[in-house]
C-alpha positions in Angstrom: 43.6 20.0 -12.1 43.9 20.1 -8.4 47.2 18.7 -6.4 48.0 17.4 -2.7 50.9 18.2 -1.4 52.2 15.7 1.1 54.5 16.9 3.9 57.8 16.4 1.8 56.6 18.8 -0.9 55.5 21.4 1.7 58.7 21.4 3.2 60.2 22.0 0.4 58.1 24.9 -0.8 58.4 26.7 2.5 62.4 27.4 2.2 63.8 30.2 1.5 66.9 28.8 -0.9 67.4 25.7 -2.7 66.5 24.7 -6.4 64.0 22.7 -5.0 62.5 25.3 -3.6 62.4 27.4 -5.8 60.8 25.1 -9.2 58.0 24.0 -7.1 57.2 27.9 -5.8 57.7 28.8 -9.5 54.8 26.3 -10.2 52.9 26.7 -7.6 52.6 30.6 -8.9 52.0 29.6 -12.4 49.1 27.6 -11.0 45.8 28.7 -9.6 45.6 28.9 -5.8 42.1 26.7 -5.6 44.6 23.6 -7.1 46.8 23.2 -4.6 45.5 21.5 -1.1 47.7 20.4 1.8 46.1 17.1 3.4 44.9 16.9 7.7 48.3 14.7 7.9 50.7 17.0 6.5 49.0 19.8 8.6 49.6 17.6 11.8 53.4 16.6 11.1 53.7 20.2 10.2 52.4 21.2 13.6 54.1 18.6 15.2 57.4 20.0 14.4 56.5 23.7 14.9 56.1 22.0 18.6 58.9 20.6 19.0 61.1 23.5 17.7 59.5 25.6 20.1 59.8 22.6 23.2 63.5 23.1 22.6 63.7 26.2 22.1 67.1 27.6 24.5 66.0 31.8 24.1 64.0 34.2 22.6 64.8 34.2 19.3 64.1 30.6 19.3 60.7 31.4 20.3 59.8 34.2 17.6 61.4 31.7 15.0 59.4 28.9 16.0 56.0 31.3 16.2 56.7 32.5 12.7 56.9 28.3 11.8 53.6 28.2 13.1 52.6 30.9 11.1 53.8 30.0 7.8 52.3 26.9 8.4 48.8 28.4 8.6 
C-alpha cells in the first residue's frame, strides 16, 4: 500500500511532542519507507514557510533554526 501525505500530515510528523505526532511517526516506522510519498504541493507550502521563517528571522538563532527547517524538509 503506498500513502500521500498532504501538508497537514507532514506537519504533524515533523514535531517533536504532541500525540499526534507521535502515532503517525509510530506508523510511519511500522511501515516501509517506499509507501510513504509527500506530493510537489506539500513540498512547495513546506518551502514556502521555511522562507518565510527565515524572511523574519530577527538573529542568528533564527537563521540556524530556520536552515535546520529547510533541512528537515529535504
Amino acid at each position: 500500500m503506498r500513502y500521500v501525505l498532504d501538508t497537514d500530515h507532514w506537519s504533524i510528523a515533523q514535531q517533536e511532542n504532541g500525540q499526534e505526532s507521535k502515532d503517525l511517526n509510530r506508523r510511519i516506522a511500522a511501515a516501509s519507507n517506499d509507501e510513504f510519498f509527500v506530493s510537489i504541493p506539500t513540498f512547495h507550502e513546506q518551502c514556502l514557510g521555511a522562507h518565510t521563517y527565515l524572511s523574519r528571522a530577527k538573529n542568528s538563532n533564527d537563521l540556524v533554526r530556520g536552515y535546520e527547517y529547510f533541512q528537515k524538509i529535504i
